[in-house]
PDB file as gemmi writes it, atoms N, CA and C in Angstrom:
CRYST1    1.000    1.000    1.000  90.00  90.00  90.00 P 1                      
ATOM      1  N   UNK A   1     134.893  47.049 126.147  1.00  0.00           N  
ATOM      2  CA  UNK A   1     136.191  46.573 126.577  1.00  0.00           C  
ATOM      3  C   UNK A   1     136.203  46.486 128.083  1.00  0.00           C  
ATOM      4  N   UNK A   2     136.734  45.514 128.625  1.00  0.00           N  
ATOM      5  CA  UNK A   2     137.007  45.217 130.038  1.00  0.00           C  
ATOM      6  C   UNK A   2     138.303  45.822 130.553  1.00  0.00           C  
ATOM      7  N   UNK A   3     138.027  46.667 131.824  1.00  0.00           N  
ATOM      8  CA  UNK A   3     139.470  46.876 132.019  1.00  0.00           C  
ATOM      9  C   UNK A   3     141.014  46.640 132.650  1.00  0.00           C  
ATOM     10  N   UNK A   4     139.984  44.790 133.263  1.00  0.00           N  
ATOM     11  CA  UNK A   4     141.093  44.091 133.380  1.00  0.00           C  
ATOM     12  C   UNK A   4     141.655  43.180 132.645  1.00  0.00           C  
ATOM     13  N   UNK A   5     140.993  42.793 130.857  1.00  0.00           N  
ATOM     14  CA  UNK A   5     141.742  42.479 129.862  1.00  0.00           C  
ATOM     15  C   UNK A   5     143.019  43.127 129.397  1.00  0.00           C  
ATOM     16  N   UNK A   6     143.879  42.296 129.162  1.00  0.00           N  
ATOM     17  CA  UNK A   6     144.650  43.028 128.502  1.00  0.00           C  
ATOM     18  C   UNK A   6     144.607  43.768 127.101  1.00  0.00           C  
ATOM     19  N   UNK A   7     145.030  44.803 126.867  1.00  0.00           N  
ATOM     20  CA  UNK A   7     144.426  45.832 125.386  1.00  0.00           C  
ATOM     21  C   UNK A   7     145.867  46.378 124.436  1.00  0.00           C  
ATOM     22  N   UNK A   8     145.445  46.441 123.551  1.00  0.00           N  
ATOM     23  CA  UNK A   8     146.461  47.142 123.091  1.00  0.00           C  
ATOM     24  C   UNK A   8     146.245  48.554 122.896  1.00  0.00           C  
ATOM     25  N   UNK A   9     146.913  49.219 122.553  1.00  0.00           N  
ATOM     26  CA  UNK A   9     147.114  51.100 122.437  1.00  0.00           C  
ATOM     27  C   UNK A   9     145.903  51.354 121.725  1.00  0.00           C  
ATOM     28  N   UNK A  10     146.008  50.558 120.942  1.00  0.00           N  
ATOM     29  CA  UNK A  10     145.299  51.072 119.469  1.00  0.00           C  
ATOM     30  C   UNK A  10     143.623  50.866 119.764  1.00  0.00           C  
ATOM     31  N   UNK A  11     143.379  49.499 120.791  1.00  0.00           N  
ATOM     32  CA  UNK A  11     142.327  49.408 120.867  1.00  0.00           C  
ATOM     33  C   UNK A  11     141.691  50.553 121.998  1.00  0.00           C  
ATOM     34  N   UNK A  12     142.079  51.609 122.919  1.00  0.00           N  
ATOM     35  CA  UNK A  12     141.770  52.056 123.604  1.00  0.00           C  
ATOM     36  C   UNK A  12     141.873  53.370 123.153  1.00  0.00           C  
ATOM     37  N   UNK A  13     142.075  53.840 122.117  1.00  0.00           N  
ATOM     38  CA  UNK A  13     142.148  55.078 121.372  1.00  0.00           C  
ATOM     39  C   UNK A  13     141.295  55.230 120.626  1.00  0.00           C  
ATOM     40  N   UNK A  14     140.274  54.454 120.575  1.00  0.00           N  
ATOM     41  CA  UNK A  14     138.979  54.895 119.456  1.00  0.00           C  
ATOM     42  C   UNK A  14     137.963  54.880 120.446  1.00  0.00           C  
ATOM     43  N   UNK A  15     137.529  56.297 120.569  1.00  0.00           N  
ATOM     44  CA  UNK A  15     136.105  56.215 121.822  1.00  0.00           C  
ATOM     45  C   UNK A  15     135.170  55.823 121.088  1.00  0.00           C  
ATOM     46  N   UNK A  16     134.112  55.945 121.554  1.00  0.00           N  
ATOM     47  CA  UNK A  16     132.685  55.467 121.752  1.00  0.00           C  
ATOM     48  C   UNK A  16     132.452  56.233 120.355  1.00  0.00           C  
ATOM     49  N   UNK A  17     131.658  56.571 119.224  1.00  0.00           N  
ATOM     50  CA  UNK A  17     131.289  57.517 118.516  1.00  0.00           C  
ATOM     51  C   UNK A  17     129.898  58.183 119.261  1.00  0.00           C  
ATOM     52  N   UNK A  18     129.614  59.437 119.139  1.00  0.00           N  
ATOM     53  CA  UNK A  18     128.673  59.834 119.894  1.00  0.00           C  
ATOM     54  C   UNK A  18     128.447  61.198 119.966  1.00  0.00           C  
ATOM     55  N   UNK A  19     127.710  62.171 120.875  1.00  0.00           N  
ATOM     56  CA  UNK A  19     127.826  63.398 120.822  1.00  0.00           C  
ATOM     57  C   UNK A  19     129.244  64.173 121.669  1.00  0.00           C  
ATOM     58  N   UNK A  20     129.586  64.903 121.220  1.00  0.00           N  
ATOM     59  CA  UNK A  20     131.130  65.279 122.077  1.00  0.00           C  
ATOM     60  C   UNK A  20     132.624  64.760 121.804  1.00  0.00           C  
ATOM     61  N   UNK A  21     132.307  63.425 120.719  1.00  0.00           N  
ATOM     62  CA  UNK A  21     133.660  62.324 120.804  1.00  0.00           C  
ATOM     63  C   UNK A  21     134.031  62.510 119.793  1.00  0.00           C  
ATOM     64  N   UNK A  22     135.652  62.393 119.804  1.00  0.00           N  
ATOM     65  CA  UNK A  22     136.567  62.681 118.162  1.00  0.00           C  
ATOM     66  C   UNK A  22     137.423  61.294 118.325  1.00  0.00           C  
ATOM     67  N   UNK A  23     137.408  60.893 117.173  1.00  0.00           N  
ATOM     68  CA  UNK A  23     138.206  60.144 116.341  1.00  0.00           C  
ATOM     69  C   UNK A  23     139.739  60.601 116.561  1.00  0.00           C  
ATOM     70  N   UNK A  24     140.493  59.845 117.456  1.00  0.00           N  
ATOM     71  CA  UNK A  24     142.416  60.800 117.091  1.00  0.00           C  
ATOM     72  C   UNK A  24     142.748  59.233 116.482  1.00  0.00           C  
ATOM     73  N   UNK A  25     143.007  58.804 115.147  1.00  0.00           N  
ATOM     74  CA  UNK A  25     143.600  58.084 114.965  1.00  0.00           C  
ATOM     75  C   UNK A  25     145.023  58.042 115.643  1.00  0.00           C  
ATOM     76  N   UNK A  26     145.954  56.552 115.870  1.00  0.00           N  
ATOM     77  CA  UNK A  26     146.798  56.695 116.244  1.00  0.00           C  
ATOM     78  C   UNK A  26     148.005  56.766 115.940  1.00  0.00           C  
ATOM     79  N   UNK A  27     148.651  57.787 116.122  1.00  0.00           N  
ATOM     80  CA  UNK A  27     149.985  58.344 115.723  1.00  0.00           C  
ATOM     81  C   UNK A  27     149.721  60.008 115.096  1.00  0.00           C  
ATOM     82  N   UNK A  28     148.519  60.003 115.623  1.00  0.00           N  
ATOM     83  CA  UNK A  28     147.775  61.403 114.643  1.00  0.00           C  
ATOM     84  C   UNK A  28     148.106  62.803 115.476  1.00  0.00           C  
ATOM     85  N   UNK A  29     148.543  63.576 115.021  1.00  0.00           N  
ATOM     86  CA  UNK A  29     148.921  64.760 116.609  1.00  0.00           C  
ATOM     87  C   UNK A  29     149.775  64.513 117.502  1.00  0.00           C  
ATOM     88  N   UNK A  30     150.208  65.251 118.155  1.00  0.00           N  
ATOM     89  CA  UNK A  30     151.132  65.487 119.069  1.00  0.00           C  
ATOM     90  C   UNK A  30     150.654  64.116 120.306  1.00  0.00           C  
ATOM     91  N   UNK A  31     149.616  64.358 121.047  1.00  0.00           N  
ATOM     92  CA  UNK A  31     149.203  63.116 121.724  1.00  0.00           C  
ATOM     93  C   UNK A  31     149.852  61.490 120.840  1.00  0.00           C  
ATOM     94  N   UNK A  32     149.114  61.695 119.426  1.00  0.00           N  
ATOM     95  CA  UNK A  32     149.445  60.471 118.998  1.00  0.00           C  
ATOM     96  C   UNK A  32     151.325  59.965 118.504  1.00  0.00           C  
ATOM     97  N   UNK A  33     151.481  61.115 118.428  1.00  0.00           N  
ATOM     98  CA  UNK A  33     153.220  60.966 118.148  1.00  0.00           C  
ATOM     99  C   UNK A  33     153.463  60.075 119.387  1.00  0.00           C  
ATOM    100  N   UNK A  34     153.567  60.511 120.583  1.00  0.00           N  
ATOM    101  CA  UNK A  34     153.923  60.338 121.794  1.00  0.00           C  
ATOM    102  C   UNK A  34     153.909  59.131 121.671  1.00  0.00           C  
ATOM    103  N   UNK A  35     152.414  59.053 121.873  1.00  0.00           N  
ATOM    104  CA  UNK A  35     152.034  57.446 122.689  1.00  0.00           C  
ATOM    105  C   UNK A  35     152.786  56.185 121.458  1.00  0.00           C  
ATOM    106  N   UNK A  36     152.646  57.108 119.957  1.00  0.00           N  
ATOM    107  CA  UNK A  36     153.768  55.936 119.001  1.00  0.00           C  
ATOM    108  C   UNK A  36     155.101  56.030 119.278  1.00  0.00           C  
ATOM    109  N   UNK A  37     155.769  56.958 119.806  1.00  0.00           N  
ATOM    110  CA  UNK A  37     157.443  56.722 119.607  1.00  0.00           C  
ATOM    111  C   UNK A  37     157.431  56.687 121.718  1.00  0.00           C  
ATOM    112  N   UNK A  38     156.750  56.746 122.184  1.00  0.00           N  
ATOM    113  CA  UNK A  38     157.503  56.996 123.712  1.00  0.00           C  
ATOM    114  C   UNK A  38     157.940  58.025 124.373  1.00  0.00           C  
ATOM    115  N   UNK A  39     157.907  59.176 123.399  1.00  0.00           N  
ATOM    116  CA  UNK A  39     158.989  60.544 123.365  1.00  0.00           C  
ATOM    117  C   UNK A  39     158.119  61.512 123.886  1.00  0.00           C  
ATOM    118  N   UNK A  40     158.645  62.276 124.982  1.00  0.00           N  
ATOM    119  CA  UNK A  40     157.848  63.524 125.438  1.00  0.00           C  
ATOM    120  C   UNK A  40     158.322  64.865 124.455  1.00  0.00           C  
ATOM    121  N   UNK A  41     157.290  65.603 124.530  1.00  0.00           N  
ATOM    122  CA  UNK A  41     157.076  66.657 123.635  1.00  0.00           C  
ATOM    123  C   UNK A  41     156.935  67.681 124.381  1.00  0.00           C  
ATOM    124  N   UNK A  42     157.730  69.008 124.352  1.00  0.00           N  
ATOM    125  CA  UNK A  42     157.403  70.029 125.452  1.00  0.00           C  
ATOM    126  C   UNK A  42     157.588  71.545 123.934  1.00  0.00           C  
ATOM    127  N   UNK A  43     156.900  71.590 123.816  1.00  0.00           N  
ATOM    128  CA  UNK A  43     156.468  72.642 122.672  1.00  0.00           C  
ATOM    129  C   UNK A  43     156.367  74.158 123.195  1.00  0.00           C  
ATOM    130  N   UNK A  44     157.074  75.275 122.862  1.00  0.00           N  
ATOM    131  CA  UNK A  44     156.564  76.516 123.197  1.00  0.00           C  
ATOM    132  C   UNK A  44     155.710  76.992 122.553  1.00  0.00           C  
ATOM    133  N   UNK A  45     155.388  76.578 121.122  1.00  0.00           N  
ATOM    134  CA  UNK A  45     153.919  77.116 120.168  1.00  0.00           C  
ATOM    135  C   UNK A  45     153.895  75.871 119.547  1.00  0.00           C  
ATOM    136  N   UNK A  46     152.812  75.111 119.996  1.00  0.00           N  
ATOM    137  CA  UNK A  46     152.380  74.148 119.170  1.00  0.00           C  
ATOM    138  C   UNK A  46     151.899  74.232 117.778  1.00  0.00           C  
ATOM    139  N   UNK A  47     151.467  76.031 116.980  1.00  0.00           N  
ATOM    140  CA  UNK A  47     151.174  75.694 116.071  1.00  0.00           C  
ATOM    141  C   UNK A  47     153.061  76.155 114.949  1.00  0.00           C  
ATOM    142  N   UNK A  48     153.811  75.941 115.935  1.00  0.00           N  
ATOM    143  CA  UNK A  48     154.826  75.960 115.115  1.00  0.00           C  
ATOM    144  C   UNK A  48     155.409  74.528 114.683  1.00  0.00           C  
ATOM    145  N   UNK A  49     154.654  73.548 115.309  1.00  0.00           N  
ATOM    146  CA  UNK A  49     154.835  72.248 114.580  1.00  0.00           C  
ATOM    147  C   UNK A  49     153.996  71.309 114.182  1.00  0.00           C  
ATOM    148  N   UNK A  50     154.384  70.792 112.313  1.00  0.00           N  
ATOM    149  CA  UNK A  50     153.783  70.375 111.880  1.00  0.00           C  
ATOM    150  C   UNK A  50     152.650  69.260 112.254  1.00  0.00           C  
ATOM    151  N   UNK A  51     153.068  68.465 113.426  1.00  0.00           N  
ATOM    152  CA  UNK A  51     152.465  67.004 114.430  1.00  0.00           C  
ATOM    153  C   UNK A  51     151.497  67.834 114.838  1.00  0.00           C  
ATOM    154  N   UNK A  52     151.327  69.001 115.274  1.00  0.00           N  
ATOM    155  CA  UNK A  52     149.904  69.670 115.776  1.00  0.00           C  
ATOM    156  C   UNK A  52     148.666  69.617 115.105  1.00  0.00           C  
ATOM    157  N   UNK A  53     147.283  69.158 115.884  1.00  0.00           N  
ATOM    158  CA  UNK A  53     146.541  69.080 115.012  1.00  0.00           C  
ATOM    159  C   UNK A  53     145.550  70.531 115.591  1.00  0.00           C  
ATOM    160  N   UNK A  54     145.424  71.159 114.523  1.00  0.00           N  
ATOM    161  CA  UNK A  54     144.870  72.662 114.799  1.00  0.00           C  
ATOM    162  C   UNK A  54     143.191  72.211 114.887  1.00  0.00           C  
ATOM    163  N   UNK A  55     142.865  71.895 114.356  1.00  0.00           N  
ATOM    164  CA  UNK A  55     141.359  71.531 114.189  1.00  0.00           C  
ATOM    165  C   UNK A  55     140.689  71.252 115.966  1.00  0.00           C  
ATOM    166  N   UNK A  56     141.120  71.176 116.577  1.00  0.00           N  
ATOM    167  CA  UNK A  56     140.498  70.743 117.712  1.00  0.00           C  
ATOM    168  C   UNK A  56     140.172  72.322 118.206  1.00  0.00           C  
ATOM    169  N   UNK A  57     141.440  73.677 118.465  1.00  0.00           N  
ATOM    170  CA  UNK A  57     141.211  74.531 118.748  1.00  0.00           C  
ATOM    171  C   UNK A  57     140.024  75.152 117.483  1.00  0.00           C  
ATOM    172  N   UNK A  58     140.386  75.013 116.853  1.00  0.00           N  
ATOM    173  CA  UNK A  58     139.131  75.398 115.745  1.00  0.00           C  
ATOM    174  C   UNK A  58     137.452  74.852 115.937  1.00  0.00           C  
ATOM    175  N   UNK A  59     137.266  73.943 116.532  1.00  0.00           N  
ATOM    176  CA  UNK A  59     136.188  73.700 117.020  1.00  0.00           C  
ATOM    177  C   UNK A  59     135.868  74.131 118.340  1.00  0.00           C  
ATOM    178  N   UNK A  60     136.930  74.172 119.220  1.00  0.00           N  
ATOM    179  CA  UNK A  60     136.508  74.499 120.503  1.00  0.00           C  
ATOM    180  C   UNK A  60     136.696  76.060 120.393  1.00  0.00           C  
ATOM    181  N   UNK A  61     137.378  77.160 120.005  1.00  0.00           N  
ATOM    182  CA  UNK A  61     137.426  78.165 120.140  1.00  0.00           C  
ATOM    183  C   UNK A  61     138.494  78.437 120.400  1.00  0.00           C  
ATOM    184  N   UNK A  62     139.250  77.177 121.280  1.00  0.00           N  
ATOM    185  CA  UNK A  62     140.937  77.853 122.439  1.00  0.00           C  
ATOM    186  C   UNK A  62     141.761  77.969 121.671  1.00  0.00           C  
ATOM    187  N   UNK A  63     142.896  78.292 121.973  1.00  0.00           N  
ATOM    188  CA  UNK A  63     144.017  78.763 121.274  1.00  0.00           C  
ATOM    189  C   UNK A  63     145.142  77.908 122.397  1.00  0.00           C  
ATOM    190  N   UNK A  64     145.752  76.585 121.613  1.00  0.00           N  
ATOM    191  CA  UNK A  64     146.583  76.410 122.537  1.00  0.00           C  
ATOM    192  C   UNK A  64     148.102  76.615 121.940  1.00  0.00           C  
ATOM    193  N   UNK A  65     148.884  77.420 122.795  1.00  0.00           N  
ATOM    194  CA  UNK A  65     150.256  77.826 122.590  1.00  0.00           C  
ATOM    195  C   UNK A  65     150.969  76.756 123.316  1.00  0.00           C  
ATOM    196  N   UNK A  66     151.556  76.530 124.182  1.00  0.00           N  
ATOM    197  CA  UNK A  66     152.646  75.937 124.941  1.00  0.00           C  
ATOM    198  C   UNK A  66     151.949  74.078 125.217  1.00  0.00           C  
ATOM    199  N   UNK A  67     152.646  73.418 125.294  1.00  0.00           N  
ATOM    200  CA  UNK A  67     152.089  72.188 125.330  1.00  0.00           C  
ATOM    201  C   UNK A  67     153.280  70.943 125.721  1.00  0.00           C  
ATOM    202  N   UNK A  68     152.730  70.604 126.657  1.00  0.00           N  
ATOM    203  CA  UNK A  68     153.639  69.214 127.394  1.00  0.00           C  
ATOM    204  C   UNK A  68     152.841  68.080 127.143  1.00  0.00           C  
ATOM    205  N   UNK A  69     153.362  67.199 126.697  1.00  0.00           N  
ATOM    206  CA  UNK A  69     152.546  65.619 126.436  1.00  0.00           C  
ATOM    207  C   UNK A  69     154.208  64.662 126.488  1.00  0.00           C  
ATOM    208  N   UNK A  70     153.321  63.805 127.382  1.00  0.00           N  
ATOM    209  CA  UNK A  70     154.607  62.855 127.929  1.00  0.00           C  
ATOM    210  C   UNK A  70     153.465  61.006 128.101  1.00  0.00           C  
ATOM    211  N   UNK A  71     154.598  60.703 127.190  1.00  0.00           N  
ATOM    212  CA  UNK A  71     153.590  59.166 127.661  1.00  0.00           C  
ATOM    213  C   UNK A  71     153.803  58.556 128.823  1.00  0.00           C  
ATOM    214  N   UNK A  72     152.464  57.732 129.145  1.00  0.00           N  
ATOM    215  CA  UNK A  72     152.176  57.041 130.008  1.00  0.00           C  
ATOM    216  C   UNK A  72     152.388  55.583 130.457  1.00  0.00           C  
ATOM    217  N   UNK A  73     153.757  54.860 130.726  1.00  0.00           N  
ATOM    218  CA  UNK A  73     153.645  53.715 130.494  1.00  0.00           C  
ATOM    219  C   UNK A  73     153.913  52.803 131.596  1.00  0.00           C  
ATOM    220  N   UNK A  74     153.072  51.403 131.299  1.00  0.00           N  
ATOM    221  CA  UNK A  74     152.805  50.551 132.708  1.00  0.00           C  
ATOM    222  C   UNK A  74     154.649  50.039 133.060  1.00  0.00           C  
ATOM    223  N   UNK A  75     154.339  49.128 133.848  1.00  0.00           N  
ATOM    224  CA  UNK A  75     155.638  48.731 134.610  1.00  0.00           C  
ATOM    225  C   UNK A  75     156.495  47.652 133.108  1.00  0.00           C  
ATOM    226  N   UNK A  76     155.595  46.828 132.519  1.00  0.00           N  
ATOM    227  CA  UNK A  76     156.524  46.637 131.172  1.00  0.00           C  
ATOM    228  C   UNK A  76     157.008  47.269 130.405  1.00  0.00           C  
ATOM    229  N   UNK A  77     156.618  48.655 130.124  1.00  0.00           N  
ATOM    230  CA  UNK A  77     157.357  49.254 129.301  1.00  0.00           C  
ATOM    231  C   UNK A  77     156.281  49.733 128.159  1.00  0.00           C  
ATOM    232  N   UNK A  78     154.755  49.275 128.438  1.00  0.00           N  
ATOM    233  CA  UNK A  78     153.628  49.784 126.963  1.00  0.00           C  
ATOM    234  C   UNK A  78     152.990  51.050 127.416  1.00  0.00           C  
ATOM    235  N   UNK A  79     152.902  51.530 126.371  1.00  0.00           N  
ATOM    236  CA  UNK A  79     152.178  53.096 126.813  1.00  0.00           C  
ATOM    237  C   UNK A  79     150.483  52.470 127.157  1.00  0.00           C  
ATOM    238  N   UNK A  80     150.200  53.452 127.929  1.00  0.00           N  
ATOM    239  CA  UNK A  80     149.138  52.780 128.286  1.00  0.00           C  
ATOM    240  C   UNK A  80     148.004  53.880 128.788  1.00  0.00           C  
ATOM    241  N   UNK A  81     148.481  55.898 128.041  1.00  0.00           N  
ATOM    242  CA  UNK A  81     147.752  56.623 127.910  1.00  0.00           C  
ATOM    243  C   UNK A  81     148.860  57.800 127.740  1.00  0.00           C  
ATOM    244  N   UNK A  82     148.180  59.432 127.551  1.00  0.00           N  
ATOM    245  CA  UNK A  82     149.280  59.870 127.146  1.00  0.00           C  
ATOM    246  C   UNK A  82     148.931  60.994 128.287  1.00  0.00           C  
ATOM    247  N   UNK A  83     149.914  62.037 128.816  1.00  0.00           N  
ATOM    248  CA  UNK A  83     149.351  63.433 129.614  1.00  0.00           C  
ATOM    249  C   UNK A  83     149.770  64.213 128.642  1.00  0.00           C  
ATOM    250  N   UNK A  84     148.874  65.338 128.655  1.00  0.00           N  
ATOM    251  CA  UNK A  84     148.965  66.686 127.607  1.00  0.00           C  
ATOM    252  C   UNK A  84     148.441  67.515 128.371  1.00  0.00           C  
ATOM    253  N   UNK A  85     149.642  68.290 129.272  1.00  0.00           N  
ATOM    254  CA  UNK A  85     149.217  69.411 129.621  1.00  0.00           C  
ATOM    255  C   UNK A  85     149.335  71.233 128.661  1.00  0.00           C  
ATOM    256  N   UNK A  86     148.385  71.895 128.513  1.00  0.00           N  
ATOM    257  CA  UNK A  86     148.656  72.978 127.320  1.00  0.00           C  
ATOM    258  C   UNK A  86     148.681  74.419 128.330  1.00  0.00           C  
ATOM    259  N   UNK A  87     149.235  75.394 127.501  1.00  0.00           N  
ATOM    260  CA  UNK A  87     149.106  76.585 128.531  1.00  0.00           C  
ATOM    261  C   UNK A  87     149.791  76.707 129.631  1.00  0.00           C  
ATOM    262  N   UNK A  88     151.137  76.863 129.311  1.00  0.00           N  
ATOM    263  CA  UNK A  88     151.173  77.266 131.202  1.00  0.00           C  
ATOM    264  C   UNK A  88     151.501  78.885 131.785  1.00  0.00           C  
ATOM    265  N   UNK A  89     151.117  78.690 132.772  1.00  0.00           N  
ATOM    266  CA  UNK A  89     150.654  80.155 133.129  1.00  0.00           C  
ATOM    267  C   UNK A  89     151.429  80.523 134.463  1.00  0.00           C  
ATOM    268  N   UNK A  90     151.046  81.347 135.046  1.00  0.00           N  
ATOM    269  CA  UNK A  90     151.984  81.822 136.042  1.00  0.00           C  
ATOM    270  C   UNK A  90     153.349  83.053 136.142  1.00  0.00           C  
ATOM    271  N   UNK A  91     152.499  83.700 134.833  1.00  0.00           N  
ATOM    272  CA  UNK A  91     153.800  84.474 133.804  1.00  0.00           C  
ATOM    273  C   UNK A  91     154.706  83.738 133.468  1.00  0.00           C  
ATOM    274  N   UNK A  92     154.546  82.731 133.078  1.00  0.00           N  
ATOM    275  CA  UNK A  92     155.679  81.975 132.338  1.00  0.00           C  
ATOM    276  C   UNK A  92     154.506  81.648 130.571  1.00  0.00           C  
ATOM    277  N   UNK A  93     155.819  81.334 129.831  1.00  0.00           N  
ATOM    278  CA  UNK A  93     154.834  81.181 128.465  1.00  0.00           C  
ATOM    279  C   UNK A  93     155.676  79.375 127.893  1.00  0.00           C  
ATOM    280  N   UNK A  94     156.384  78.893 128.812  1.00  0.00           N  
ATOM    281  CA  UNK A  94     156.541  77.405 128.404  1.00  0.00           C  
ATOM    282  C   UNK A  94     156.993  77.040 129.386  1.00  0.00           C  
ATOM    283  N   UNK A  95     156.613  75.494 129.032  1.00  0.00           N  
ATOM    284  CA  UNK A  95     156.916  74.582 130.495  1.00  0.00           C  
ATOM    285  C   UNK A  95     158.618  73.889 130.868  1.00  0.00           C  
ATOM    286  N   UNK A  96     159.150  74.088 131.481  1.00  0.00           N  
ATOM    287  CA  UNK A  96     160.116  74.209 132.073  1.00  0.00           C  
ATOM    288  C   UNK A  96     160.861  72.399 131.853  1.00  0.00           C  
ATOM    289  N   UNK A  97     161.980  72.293 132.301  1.00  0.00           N  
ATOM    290  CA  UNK A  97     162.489  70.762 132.657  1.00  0.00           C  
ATOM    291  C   UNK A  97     162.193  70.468 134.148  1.00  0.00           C  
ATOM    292  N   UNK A  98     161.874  71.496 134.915  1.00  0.00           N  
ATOM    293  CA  UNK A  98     161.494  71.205 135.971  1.00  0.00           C  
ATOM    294  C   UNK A  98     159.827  70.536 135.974  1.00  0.00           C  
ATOM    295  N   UNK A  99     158.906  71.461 135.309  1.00  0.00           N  
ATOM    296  CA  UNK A  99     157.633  70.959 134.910  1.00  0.00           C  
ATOM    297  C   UNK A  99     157.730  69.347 134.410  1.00  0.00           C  
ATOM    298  N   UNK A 100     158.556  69.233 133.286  1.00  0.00           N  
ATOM    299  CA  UNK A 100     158.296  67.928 133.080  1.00  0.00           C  
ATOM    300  C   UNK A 100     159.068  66.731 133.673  1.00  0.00           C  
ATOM    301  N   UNK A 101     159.563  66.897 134.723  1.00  0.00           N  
ATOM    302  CA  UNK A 101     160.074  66.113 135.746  1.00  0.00           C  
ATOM    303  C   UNK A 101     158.761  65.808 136.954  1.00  0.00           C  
ATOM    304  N   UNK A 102     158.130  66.526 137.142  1.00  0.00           N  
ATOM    305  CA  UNK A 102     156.840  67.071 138.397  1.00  0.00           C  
ATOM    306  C   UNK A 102     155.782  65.895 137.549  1.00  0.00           C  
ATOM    307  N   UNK A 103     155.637  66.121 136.022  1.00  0.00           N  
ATOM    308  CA  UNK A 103     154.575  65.404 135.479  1.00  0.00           C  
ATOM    309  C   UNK A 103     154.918  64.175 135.716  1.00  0.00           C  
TER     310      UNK A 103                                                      
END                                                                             
């Protein structure tokens, strides 16, 4: 893919297959909710909702609790990637309205 073609969502969400790379179909998980409805997600235990996909911490080992994902979208209005920040720290155990104003 070129990245001054124009793309759609869907086509830029399936990486490469390879060593290291996962498949997130789209609309799949919390990332994929997002980038389908537009809607930011600010979670204090992600595994308290069902849109979480646990399997990723299950392969990697981490444990993610708290989780901000806010889509990314160009000047028309298309999402055009998503931010997912997890964990926040600082003695705090969730991310704030101030946090997701900063993102």
């Amino acid at each position: 893919m070129h990245v001054c073609l124009p793309a759609d969502l869907e086509d830029v969400l399936w990486p490469t297959q390879g060593k290291g790379s996962r498949v997130i179909p789209f609309g799949v998980g919390i990332a994929g909710h997002v980038a389908q409805t537009k809607e930011s997600l600010n979670l204090r235990n992600a595994y308290q909702d069902s849109r979480f996909d646990q399997s990723i911490d299950q392969v990697t080992g981490y444990r993610t609790e708290s989780l901000l994902c806010m889509p990314m979208c160009n000047y028309e209005g298309h999402v055009t990637g998503v931010a997912q920040i997890i964990n926040k720290r600082n003695g705090e155990t969730e991310f704030t309205a101030r946090d997701e104003m900063v993102c």
